[in-house]
Backbone as numpy.savetxt, mean C-alpha at the origin, in Angstrom:
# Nx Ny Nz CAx CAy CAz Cx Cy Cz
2.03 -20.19 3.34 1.19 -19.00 3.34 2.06 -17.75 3.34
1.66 -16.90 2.87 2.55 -15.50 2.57 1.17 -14.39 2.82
2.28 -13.37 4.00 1.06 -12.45 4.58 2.00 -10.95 3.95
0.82 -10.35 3.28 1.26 -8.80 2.86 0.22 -7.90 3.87
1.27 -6.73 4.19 0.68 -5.95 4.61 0.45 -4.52 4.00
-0.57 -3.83 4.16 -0.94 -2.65 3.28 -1.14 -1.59 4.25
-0.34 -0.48 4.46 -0.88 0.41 5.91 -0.56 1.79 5.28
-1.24 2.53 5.48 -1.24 4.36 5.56 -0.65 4.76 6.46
0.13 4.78 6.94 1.15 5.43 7.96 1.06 6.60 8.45
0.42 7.54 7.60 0.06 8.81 7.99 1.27 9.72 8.71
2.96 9.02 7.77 4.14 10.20 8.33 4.35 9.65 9.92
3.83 9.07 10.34 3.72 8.35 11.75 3.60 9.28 12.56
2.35 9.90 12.33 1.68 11.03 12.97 0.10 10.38 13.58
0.08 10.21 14.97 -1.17 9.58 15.26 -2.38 10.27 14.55
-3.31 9.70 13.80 -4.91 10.28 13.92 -5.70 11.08 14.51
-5.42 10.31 16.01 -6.25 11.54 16.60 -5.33 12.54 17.55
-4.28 12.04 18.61 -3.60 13.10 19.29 -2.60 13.64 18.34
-2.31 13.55 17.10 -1.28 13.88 16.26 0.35 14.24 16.73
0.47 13.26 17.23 1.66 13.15 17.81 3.02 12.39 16.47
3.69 12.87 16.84 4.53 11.82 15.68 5.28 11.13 16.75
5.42 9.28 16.53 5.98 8.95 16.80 6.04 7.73 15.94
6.73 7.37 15.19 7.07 6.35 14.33 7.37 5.09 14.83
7.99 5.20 16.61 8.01 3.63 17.32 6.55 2.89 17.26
5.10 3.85 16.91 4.08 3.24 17.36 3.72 2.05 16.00
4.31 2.79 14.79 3.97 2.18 13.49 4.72 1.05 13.44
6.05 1.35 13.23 6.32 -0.28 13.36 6.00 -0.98 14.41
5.82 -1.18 15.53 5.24 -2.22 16.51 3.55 -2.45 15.86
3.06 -1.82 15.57 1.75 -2.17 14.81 2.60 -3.21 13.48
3.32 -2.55 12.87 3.82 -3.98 11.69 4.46 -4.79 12.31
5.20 -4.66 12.99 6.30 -6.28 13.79 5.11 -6.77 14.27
3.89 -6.53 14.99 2.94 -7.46 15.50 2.28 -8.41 14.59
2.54 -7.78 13.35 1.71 -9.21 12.31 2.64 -10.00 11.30
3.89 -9.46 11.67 4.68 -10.70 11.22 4.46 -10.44 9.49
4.54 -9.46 8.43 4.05 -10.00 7.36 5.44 -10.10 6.69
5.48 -10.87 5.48 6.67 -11.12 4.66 6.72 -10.00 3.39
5.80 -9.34 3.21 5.95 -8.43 2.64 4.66 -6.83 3.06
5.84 -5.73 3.20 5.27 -4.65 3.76 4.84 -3.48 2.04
3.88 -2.20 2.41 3.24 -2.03 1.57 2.99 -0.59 2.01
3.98 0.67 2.49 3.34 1.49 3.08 3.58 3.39 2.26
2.31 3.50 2.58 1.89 5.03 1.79 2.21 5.99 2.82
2.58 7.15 2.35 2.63 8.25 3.54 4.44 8.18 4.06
5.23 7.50 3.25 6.49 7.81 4.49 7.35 8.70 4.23
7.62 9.49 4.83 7.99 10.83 4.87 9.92 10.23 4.53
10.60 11.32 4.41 12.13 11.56 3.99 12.54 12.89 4.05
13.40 13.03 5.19 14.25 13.90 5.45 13.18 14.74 5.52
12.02 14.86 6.29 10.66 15.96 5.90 10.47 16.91 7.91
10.27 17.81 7.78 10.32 18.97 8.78 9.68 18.25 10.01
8.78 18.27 9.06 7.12 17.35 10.44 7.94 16.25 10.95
8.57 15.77 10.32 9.08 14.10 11.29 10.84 14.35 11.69
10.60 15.65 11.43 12.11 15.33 12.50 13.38 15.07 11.31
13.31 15.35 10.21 13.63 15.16 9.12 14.57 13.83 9.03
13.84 12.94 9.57 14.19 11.23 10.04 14.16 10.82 8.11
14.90 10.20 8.00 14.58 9.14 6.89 13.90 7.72 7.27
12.79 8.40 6.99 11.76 6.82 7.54 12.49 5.46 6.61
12.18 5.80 4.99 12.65 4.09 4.62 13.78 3.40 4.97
15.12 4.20 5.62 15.91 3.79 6.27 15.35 3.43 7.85
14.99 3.55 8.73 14.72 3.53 9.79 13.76 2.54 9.66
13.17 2.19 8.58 11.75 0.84 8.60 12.21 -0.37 8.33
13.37 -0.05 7.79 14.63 -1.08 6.57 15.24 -1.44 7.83
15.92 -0.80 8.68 16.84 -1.40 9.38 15.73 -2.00 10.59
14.74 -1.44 10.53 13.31 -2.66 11.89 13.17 -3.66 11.29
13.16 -3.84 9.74 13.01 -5.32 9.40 13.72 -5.59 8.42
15.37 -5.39 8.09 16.13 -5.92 7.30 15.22 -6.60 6.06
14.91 -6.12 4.97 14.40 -6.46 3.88 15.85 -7.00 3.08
15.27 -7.68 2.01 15.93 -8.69 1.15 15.82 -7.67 0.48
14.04 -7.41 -0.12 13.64 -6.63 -1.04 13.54 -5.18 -0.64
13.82 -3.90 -1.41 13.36 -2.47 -0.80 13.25 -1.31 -2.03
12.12 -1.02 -2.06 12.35 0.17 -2.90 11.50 1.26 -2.51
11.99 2.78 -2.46 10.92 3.58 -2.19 10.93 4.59 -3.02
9.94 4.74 -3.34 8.92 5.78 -4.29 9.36 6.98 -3.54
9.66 8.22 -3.86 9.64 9.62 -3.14 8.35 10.33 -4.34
7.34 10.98 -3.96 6.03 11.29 -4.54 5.96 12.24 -4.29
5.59 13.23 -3.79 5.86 14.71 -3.04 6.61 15.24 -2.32
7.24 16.18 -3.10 8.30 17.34 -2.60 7.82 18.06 -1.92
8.51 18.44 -0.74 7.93 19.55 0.08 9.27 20.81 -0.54
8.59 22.33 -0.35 8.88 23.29 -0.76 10.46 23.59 0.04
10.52 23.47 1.41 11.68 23.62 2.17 12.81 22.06 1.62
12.26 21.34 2.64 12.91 20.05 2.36 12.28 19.01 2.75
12.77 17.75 1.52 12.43 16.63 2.05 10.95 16.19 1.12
10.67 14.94 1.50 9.02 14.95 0.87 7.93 13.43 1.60
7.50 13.22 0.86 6.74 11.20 1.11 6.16 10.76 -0.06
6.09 9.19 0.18 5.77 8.74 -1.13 5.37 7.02 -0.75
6.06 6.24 -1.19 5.59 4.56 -0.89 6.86 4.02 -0.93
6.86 3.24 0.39 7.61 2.29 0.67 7.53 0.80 0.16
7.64 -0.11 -0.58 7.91 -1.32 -0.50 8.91 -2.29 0.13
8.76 -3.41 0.84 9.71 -4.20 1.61 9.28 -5.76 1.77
10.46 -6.26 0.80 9.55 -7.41 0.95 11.20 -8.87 1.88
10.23 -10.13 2.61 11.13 -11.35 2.86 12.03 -11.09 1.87
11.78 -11.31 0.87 12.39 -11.69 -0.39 12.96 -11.07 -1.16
13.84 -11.56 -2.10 14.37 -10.33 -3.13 13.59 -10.17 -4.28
13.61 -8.94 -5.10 13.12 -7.74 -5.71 13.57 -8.64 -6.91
13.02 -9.68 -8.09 13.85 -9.99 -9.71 13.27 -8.35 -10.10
12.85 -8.13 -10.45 12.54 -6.43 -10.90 11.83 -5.63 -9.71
11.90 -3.72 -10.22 11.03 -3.17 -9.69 10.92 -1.91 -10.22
9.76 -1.29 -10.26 9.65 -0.13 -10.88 8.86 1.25 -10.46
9.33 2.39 -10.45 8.27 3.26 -9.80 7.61 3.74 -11.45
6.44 3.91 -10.78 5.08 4.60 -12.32 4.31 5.93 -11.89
4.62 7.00 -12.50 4.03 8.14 -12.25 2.40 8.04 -12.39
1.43 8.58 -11.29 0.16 8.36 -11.83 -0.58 9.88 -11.45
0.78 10.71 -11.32 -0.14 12.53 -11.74 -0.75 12.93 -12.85
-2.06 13.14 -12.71 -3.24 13.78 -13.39 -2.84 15.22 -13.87
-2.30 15.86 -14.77 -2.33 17.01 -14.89 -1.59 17.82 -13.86
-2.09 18.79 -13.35 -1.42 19.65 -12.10 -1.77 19.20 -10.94
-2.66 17.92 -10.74 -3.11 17.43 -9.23 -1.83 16.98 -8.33
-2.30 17.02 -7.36 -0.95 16.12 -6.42 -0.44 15.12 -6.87
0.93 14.98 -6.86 1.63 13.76 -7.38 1.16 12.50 -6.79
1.07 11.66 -7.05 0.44 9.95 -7.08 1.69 9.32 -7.56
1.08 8.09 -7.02 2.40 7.44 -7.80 2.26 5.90 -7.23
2.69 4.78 -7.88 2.54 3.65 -7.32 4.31 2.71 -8.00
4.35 1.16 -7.50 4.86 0.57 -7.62 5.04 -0.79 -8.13
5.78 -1.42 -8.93 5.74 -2.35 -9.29 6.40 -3.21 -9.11
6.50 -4.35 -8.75 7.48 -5.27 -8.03 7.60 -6.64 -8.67
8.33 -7.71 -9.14 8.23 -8.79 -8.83 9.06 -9.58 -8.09
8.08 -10.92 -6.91 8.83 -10.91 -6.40 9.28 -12.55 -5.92
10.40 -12.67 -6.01 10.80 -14.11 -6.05 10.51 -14.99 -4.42
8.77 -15.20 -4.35 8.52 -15.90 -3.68 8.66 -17.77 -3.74
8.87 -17.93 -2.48 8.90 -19.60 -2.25 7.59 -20.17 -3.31
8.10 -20.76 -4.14 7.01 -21.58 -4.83 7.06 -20.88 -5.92
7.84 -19.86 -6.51 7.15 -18.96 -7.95 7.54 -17.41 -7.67
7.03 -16.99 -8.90 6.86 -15.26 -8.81 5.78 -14.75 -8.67
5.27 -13.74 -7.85 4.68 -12.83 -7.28 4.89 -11.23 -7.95
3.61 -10.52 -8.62 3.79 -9.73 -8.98 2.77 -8.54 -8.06
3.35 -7.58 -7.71 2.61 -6.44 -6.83 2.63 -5.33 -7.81
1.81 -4.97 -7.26 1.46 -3.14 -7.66 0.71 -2.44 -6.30
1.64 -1.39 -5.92 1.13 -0.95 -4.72 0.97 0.58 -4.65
0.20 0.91 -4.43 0.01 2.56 -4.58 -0.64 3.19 -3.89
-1.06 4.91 -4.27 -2.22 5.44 -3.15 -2.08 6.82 -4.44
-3.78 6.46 -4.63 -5.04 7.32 -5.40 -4.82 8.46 -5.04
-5.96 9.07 -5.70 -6.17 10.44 -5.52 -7.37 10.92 -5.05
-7.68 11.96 -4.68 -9.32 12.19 -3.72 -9.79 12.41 -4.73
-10.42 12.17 -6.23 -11.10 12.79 -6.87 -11.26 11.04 -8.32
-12.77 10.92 -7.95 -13.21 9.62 -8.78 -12.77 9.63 -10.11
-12.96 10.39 -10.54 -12.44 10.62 -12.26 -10.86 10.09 -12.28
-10.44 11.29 -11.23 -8.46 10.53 -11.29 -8.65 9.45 -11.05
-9.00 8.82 -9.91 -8.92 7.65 -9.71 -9.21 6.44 -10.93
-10.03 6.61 -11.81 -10.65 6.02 -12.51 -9.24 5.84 -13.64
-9.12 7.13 -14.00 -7.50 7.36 -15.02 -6.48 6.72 -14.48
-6.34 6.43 -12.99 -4.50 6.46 -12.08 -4.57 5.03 -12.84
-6.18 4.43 -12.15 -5.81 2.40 -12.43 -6.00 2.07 -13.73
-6.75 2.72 -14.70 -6.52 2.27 -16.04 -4.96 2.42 -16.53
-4.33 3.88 -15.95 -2.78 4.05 -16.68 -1.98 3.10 -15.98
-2.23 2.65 -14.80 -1.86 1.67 -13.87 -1.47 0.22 -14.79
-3.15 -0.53 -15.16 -3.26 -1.86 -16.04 -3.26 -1.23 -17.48
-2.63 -0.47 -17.56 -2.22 -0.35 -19.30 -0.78 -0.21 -19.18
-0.42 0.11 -18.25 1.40 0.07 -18.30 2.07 -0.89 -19.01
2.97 -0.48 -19.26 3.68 -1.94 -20.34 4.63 -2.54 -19.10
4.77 -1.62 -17.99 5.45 -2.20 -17.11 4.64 -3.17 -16.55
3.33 -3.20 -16.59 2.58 -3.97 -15.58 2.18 -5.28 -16.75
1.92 -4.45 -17.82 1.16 -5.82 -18.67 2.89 -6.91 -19.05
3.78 -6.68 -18.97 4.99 -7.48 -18.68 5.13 -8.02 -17.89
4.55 -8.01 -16.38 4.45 -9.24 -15.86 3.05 -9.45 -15.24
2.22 -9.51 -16.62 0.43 -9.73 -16.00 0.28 -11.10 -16.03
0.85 -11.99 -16.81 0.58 -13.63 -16.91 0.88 -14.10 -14.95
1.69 -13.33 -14.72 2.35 -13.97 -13.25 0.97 -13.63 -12.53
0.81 -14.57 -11.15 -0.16 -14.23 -9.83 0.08 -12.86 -9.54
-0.92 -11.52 -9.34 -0.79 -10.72 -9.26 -1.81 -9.83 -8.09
-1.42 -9.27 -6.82 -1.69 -8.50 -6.17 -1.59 -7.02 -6.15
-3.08 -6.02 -6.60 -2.66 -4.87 -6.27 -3.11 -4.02 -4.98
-2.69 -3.37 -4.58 -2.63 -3.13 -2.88 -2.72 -1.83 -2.74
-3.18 -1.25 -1.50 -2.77 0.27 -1.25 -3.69 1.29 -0.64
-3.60 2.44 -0.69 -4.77 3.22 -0.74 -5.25 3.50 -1.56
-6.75 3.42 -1.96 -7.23 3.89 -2.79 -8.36 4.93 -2.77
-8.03 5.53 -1.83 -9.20 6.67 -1.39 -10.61 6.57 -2.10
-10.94 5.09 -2.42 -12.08 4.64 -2.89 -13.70 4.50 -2.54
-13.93 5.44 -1.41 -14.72 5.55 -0.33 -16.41 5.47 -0.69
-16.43 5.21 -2.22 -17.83 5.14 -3.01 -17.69 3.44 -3.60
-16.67 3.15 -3.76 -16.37 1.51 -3.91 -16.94 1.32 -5.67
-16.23 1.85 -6.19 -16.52 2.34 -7.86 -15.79 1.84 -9.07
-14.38 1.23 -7.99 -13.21 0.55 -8.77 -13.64 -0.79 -9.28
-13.74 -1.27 -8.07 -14.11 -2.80 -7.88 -14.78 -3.77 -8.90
-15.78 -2.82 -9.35 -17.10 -3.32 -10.27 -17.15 -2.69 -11.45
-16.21 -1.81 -11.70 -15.72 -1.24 -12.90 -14.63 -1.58 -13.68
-13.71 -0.76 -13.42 -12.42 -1.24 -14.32 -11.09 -2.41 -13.60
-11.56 -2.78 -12.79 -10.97 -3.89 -12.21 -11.22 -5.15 -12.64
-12.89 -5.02 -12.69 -13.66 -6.43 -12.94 -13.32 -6.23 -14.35
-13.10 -5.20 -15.01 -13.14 -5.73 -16.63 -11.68 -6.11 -16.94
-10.36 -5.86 -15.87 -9.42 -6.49 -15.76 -9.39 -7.68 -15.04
-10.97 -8.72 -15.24 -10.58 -9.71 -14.48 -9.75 -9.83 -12.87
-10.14 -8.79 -11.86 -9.43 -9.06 -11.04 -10.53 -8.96 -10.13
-10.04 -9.60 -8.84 -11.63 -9.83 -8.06 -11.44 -9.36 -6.70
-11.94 -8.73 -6.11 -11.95 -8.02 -4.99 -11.75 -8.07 -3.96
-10.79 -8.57 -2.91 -10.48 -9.13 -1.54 -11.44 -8.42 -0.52
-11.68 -7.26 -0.30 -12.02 -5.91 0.49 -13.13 -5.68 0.29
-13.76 -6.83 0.49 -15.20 -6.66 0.16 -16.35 -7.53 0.43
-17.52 -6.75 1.05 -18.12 -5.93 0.67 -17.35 -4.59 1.88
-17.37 -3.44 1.57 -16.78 -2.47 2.14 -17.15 -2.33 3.72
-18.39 -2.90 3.84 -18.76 -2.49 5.56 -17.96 -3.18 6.13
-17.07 -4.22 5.85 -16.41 -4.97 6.63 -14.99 -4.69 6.51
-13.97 -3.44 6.03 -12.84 -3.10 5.77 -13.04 -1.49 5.83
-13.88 -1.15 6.55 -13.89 0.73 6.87 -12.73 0.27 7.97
-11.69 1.78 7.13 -10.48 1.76 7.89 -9.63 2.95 8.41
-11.07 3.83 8.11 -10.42 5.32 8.19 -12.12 6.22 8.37
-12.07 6.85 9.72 -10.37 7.33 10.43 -9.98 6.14 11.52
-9.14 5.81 11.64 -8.64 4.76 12.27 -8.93 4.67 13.87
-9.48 5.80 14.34 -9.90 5.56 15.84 -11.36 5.58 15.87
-12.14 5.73 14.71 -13.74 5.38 14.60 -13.58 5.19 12.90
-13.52 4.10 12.66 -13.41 3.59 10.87 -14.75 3.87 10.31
-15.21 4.75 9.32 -16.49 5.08 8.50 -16.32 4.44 7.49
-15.04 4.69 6.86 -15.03 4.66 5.26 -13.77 3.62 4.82
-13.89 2.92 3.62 -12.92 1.59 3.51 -12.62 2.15 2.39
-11.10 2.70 2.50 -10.25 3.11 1.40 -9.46 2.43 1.43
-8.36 1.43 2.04 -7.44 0.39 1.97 -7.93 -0.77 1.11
-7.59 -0.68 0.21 -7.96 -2.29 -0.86 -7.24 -3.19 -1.22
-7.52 -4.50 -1.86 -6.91 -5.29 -1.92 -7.95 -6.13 -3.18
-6.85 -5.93 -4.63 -7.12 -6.48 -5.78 -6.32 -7.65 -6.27
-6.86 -9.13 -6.44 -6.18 -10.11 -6.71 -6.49 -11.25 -8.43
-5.49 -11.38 -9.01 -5.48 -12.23 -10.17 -4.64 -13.32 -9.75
-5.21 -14.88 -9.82 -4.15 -15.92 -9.97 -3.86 -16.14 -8.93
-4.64 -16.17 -7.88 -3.63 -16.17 -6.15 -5.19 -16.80 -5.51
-4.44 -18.02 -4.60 -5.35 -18.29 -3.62 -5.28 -17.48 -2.49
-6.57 -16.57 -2.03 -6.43 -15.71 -1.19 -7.24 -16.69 0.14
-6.61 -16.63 1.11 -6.99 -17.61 2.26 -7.72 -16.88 3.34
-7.03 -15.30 3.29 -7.83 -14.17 4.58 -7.49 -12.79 4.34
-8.52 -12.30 4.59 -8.10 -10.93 4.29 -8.89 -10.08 5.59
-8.05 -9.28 6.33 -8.20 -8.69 7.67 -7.98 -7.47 7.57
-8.66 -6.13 8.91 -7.69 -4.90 8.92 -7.37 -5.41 10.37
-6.52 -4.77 10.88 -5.65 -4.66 12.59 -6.26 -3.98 13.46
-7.23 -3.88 14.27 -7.76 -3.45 14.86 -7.76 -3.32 16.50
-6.41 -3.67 16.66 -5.37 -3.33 17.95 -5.58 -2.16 17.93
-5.71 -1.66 19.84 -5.72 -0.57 20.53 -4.58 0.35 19.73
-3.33 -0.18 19.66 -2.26 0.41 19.22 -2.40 0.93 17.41
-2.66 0.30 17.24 -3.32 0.68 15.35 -4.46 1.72 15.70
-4.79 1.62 16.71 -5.91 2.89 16.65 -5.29 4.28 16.58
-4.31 4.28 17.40 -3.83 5.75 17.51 -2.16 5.98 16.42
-1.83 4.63 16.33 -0.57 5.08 15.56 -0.64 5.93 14.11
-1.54 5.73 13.28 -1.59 6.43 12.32 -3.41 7.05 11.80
-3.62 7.19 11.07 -5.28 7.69 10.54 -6.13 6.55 9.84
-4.98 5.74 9.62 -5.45 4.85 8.54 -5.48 3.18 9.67
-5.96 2.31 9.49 -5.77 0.63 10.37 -5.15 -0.11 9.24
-3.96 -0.71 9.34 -3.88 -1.81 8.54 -4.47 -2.71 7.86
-4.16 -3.16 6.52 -4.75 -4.33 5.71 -3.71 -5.22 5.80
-4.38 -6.68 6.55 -3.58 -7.73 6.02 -4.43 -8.82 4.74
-3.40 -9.55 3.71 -3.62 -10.11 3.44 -2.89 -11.64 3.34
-3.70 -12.69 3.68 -3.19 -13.93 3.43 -3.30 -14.98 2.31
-2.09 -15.49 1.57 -2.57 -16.12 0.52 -1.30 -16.85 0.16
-1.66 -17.69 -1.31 -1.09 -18.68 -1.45 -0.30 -18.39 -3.21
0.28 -18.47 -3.56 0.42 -19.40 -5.09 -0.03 -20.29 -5.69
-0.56 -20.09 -6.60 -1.94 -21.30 -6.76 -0.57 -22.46 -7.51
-1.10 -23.65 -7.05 -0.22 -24.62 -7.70 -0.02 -25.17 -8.59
């Protein structure tokens, strides 16, 4: 079994007392043990956090095989955030994919494959935009990539935030990419705001993969460490 995790980190700035403390986030990830991590929001060399280099500081909590991080927004002084990937395993490829709309906030997601026990594993991990239309554009430019349709034959997981809070993806341009919905039906994956969950923007899209469980973290400690609760997912390589 192979457990991915998908978390909004939120800069490791609690939700509700907005405190930054980044010890709270990883002990929320070391508690679930996953073999591959998946996280939006991590700040670099950025004012608000102490101008800490988070993907170093997450890298050395869990010595990754695999590591790549996305930097997505520049801040004006210094520094910026973007997406972390970290996986057990090593990285046979990886790629960052721009998914800015025009002049909107930079987006951006990731592409990975990854040399799991039993086979290859292909990810795409990212975080949307607040506005349905982008969203609708990010995942079509997403599954039209030549980076992605190059390794679409492989088992494929896409992950992340998707500030999807009308649940519009799923049954649209996902399903017409054949991919079927882990995170669902949504009343059961509201994951934000993380100390009273309304709305289920953390998703989890799967092709070719026996998916065995799919959970958010709903530890006292996930309540306050970031805005967002963790997504785990559990699954297999189909044989």
């Amino acid at each position: 079994m192979i457990r991915l995790l998908s978390y909004n980190i939120h800069k490791g700035i609690g939700g509700r007392d907005r405190r930054y403390d980044l010890s709270r986030v990883l002990d929320v990830i070391d508690s679930e043990q996953p073999d591959i991590i998946c996280l939006q929001e991590v700040t670099w060399r950025a004012r608000r956090t102490l101008y800490h280099d988070q993907p170093e500081l997450i890298a050395r909590r869990f010595d990754p095989r695999g590591f790549h991080f996305q930097l997505n927004v520049r801040y004006r002084n210094r520094g910026g955030y973007g997406n972390l990937l970290l996986s057990r395993w090593s990285f046979v490829e990886s790629h960052p994919i721009c998914l800015r709309l025009g002049q909107r906030k930079p987006r951006g997601a990731q592409l990975a494959v990854v040399a799991v026990p039993g086979g290859r594993l292909h990810i795409a991990h990212g975080h949307l935009g607040l506005r349905e239309r982008e969203r609708h554009w990010q995942v079509d430019r997403l599954l039209r990539h030549e980076r992605f349709l190059a390794a679409a034959g492989l088992p494929t997981l896409v992950v992340g935030d998707f500030n999807d809070w009308r649940d519009t993806l799923a049954d649209g341009i996902f399903a017409r990419h054949t991919f079927q919905h882990a995170t669902g039906p949504s009343r059961r994956f509201r994951s934000f705001p993380a100390f009273m969950p309304l709305l289920s923007l953390d998703k989890a899209f799967h092709r070719g993969l026996d998916v065995h469980h799919v959970r958010l973290v709903r530890t006292p400690l996930a309540r306050q460490a970031s805005d967002h609760l963790p997504l785990i997912v559990d699954f297999r390589l189909p044989k």
